[in-house]
mmCIF file as gemmi writes it, N, C-alpha and C atoms, coordinates in Angstrom:
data_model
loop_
_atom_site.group_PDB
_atom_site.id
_atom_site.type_symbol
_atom_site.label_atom_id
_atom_site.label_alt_id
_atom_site.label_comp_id
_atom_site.label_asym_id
_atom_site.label_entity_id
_atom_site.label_seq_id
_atom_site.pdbx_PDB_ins_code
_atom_site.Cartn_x
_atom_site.Cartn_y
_atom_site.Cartn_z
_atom_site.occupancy
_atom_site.B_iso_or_equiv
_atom_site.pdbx_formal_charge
_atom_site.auth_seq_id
_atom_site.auth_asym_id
_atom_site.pdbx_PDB_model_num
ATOM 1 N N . UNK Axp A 1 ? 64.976 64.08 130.718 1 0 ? 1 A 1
ATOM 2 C CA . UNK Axp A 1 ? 66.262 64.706 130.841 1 0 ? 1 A 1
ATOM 3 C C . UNK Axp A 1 ? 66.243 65.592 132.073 1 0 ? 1 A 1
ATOM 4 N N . UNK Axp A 2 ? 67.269 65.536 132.623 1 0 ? 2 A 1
ATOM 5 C CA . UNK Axp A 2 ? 67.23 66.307 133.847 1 0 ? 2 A 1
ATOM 6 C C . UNK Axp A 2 ? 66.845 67.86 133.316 1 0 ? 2 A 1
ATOM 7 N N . UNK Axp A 3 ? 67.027 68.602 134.235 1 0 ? 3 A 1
ATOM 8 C CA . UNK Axp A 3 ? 67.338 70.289 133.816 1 0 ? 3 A 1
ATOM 9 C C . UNK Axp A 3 ? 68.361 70.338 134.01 1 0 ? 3 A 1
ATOM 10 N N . UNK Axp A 4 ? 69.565 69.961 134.977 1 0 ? 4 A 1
ATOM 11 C CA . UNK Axp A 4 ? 70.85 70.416 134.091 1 0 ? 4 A 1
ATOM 12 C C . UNK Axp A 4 ? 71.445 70.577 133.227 1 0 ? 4 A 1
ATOM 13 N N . UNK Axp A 5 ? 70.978 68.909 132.849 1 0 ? 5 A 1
ATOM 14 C CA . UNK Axp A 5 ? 71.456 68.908 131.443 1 0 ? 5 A 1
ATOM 15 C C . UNK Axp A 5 ? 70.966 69.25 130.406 1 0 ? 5 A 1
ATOM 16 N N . UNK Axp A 6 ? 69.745 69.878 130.493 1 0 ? 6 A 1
ATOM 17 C CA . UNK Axp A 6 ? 69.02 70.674 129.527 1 0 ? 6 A 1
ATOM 18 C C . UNK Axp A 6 ? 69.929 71.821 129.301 1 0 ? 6 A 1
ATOM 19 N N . UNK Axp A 7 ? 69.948 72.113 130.585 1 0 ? 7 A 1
ATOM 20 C CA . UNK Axp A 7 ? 70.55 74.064 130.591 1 0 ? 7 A 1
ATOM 21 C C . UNK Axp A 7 ? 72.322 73.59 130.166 1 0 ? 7 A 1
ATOM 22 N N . UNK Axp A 8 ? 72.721 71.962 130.005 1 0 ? 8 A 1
ATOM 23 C CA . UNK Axp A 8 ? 74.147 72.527 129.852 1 0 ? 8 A 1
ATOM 24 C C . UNK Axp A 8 ? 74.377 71.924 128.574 1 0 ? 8 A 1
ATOM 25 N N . UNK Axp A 9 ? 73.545 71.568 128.106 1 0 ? 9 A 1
ATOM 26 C CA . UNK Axp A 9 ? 73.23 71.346 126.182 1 0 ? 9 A 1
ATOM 27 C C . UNK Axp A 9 ? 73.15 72.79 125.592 1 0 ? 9 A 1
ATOM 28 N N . UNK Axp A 10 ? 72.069 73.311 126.517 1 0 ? 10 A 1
ATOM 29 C CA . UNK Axp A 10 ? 71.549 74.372 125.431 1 0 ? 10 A 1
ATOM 30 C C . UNK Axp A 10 ? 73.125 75.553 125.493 1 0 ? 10 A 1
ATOM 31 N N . UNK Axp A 11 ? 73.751 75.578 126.659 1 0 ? 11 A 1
ATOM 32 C CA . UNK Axp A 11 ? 74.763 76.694 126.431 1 0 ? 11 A 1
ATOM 33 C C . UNK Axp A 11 ? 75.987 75.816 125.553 1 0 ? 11 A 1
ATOM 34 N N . UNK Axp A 12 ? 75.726 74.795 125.584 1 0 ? 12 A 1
ATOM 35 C CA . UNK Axp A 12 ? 76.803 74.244 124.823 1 0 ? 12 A 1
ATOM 36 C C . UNK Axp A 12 ? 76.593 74.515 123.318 1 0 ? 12 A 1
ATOM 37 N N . UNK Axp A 13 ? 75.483 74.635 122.782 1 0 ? 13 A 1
ATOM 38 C CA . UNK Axp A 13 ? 75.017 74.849 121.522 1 0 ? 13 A 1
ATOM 39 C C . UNK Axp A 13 ? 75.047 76.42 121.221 1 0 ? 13 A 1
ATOM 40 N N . UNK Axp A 14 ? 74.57 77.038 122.752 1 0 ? 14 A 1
ATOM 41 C CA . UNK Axp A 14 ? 74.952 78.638 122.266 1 0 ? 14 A 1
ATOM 42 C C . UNK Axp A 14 ? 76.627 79.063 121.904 1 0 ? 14 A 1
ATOM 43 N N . UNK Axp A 15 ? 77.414 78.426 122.96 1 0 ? 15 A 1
ATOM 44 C CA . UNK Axp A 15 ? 79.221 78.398 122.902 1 0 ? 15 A 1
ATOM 45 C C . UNK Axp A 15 ? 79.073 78.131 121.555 1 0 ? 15 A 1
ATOM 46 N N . UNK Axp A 16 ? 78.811 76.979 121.324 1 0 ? 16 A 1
ATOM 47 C CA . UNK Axp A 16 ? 79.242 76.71 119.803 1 0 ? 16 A 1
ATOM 48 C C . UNK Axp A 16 ? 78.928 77.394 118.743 1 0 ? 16 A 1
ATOM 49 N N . UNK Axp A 17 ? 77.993 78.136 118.757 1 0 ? 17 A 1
ATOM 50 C CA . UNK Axp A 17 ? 77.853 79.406 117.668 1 0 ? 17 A 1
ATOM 51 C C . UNK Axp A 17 ? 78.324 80.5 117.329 1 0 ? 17 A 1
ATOM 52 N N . UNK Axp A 18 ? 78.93 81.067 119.249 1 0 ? 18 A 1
ATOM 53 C CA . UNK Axp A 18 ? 79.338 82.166 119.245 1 0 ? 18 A 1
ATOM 54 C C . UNK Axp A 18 ? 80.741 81.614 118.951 1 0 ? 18 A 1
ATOM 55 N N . UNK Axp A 19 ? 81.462 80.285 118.981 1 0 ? 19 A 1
ATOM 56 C CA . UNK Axp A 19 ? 83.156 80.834 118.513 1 0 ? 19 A 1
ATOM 57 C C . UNK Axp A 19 ? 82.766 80.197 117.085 1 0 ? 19 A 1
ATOM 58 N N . UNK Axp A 20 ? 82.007 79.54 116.284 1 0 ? 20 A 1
ATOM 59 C CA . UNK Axp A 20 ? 81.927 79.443 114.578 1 0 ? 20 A 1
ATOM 60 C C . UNK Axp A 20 ? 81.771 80.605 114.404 1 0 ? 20 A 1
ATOM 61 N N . UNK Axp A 21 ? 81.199 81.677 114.894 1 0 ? 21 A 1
ATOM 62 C CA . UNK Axp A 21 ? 80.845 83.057 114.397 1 0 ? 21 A 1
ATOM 63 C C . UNK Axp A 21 ? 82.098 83.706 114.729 1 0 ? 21 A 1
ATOM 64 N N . UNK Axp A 22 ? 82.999 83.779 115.602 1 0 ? 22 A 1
ATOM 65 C CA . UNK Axp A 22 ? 84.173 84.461 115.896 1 0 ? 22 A 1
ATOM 66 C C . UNK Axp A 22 ? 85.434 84.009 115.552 1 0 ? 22 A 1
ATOM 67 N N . UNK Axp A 23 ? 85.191 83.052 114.804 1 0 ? 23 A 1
ATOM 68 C CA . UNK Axp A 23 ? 86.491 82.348 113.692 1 0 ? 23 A 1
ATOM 69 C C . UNK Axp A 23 ? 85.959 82.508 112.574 1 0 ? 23 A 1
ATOM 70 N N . UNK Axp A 24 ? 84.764 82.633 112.168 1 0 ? 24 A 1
ATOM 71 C CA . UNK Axp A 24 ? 84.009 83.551 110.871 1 0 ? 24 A 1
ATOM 72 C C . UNK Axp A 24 ? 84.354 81.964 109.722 1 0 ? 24 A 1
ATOM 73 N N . UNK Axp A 25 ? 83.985 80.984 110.463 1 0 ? 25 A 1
ATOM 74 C CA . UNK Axp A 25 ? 83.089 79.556 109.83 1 0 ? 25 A 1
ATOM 75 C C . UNK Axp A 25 ? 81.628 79.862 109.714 1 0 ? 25 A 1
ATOM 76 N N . UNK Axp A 26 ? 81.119 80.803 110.156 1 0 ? 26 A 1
ATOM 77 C CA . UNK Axp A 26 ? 79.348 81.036 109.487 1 0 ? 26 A 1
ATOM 78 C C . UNK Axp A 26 ? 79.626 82.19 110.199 1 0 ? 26 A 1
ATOM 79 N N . UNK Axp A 27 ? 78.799 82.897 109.396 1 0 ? 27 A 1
ATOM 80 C CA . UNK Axp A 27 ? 78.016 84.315 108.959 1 0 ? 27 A 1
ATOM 81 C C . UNK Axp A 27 ? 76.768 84.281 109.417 1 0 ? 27 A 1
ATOM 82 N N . UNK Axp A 28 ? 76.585 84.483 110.969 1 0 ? 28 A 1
ATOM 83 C CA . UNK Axp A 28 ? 75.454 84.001 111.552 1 0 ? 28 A 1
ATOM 84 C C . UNK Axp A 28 ? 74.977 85.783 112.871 1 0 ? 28 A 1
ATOM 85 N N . UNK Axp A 29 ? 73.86 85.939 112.818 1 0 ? 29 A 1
ATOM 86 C CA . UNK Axp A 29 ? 73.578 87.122 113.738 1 0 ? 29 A 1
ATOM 87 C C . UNK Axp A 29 ? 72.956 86.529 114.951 1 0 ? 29 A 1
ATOM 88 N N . UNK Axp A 30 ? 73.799 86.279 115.963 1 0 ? 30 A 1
ATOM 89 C CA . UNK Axp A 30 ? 73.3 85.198 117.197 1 0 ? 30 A 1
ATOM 90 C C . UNK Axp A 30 ? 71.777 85.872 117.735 1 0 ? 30 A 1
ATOM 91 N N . UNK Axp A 31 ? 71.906 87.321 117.304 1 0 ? 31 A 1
ATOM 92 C CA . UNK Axp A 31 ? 70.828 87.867 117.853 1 0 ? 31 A 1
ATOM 93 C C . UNK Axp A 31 ? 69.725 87.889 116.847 1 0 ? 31 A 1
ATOM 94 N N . UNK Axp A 32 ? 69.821 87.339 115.051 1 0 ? 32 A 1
ATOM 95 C CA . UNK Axp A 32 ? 69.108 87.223 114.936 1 0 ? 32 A 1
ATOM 96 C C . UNK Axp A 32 ? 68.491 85.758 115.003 1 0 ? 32 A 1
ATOM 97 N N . UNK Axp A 33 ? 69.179 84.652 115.061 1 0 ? 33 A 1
ATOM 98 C CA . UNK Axp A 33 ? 68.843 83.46 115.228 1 0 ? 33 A 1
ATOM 99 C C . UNK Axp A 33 ? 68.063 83.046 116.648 1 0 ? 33 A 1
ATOM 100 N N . UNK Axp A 34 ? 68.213 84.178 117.677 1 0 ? 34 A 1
ATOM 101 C CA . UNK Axp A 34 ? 67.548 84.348 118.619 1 0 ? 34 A 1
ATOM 102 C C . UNK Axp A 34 ? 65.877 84.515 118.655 1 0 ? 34 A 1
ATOM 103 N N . UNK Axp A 35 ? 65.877 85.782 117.828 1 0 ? 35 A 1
ATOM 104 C CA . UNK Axp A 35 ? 65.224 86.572 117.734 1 0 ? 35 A 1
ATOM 105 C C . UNK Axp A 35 ? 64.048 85.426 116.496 1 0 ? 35 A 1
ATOM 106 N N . UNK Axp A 36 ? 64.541 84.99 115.503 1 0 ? 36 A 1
ATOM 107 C CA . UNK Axp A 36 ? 63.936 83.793 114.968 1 0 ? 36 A 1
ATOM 108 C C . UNK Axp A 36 ? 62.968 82.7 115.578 1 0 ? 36 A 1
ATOM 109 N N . UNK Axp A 37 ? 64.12 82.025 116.36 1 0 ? 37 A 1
ATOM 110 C CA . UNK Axp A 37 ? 64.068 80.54 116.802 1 0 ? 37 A 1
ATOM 111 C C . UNK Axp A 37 ? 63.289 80.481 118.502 1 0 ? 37 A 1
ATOM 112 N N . UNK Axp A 38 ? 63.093 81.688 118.798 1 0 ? 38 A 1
ATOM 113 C CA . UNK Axp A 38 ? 62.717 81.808 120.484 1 0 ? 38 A 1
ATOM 114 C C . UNK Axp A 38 ? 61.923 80.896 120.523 1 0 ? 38 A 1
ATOM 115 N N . UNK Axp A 39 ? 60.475 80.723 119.667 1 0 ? 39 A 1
ATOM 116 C CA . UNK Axp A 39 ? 59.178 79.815 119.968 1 0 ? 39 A 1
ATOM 117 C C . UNK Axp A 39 ? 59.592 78.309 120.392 1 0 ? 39 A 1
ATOM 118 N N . UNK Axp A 40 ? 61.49 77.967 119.721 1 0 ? 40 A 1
ATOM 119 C CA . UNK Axp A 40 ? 61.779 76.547 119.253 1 0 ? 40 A 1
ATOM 120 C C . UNK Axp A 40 ? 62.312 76.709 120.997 1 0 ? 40 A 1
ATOM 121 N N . UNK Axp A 41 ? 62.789 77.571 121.445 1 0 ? 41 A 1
ATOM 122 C CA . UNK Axp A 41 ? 63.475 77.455 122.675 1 0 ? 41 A 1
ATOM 123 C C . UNK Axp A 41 ? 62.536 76.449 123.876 1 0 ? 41 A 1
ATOM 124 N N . UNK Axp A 42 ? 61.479 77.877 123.399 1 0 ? 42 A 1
ATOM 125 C CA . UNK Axp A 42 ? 60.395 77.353 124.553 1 0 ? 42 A 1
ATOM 126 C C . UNK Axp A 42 ? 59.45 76.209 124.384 1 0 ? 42 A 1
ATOM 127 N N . UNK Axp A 43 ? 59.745 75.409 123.185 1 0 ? 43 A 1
ATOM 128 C CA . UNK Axp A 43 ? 58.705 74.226 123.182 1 0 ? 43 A 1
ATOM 129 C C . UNK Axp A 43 ? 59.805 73.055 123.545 1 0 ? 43 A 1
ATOM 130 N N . UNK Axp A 44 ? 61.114 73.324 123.442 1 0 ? 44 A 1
ATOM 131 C CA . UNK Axp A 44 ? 62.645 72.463 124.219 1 0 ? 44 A 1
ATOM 132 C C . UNK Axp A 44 ? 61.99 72.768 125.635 1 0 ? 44 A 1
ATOM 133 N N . UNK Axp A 45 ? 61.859 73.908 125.844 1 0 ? 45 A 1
ATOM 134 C CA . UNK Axp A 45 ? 61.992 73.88 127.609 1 0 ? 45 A 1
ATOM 135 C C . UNK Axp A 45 ? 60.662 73.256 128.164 1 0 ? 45 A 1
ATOM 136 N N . UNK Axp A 46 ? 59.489 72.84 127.523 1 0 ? 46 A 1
ATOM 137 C CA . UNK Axp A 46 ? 58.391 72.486 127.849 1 0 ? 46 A 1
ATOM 138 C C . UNK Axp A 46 ? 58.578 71.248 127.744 1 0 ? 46 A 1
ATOM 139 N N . UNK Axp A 47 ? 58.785 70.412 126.611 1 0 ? 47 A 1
ATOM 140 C CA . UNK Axp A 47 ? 59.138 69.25 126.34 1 0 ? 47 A 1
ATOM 141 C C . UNK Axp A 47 ? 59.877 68.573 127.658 1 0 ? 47 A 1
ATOM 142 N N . UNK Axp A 48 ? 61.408 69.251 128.039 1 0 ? 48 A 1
ATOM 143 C CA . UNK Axp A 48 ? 61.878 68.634 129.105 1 0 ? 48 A 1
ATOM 144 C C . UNK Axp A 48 ? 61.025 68.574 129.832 1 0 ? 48 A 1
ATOM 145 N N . UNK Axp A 49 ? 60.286 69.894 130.837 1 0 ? 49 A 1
ATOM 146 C CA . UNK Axp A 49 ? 59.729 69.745 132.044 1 0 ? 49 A 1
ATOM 147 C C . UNK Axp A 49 ? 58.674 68.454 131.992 1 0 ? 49 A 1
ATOM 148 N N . UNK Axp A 50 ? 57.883 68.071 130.764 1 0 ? 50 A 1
ATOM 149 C CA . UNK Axp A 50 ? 56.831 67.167 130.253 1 0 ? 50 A 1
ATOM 150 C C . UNK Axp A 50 ? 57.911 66.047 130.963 1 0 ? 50 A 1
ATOM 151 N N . UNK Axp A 51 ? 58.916 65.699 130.202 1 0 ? 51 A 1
ATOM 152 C CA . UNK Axp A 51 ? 59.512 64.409 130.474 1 0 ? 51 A 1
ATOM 153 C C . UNK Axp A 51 ? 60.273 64.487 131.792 1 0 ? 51 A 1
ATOM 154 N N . UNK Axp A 52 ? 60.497 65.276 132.663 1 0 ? 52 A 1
ATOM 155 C CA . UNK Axp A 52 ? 61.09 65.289 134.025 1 0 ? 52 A 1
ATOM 156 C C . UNK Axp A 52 ? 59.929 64.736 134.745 1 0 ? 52 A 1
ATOM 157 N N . UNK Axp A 53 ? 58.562 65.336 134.874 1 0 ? 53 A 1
ATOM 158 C CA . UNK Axp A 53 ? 57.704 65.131 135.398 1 0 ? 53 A 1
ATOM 159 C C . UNK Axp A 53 ? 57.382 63.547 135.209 1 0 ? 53 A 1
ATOM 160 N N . UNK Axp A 54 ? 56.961 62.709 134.534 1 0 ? 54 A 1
ATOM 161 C CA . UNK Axp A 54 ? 56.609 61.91 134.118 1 0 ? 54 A 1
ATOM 162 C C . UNK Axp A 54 ? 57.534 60.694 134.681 1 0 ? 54 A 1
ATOM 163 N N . UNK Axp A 55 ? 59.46 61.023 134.341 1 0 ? 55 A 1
ATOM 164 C CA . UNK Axp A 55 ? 60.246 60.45 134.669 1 0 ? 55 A 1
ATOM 165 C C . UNK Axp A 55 ? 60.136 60.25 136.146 1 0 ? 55 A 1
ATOM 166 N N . UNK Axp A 56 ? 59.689 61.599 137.006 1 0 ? 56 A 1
ATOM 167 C CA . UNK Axp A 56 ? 59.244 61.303 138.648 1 0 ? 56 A 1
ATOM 168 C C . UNK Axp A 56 ? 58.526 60.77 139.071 1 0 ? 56 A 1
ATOM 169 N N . UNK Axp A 57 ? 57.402 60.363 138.097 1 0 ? 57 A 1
ATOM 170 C CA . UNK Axp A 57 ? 56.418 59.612 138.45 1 0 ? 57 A 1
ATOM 171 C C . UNK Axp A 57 ? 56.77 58.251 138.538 1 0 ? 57 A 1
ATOM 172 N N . UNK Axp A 58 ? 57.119 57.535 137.083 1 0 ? 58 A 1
ATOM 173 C CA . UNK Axp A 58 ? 57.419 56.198 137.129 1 0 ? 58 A 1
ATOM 174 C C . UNK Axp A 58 ? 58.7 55.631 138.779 1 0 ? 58 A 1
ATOM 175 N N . UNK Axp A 59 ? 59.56 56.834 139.049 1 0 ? 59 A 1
ATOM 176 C CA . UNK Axp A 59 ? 60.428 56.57 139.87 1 0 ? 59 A 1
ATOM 177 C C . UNK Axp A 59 ? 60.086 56.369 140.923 1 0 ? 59 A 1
């Protein structure tokens, strides 16, 4: 996956939390789901760079 489209998934998934949370469809603390899930962030952002790299190679 490129990194754009990494970085324009992942804000698309953040958007999408913050207006379910501001139409009050979930009862969600963005800062604590943050504060949770960080380790999950950074094994997404490793994963891509793994498969960018690899993808440059075969190319």
């Amino acid at each position: 996956m490129k990194k754009g489209k990494s970085i324009g998934i992942l804000l698309i998934v953040i958007g999408l939390l913050f207006l379910l949370n501001n139409l009050n469809l979930i009862k969600v603390s963005i800062v604590e789901l943050i504060r949770v899930y960080w380790p999950v962030i950074l094994i997404w952002i490793g994963i891509d760079k793994l498969i960018s790299k690899s993808a440059e190679k075969d190319s």
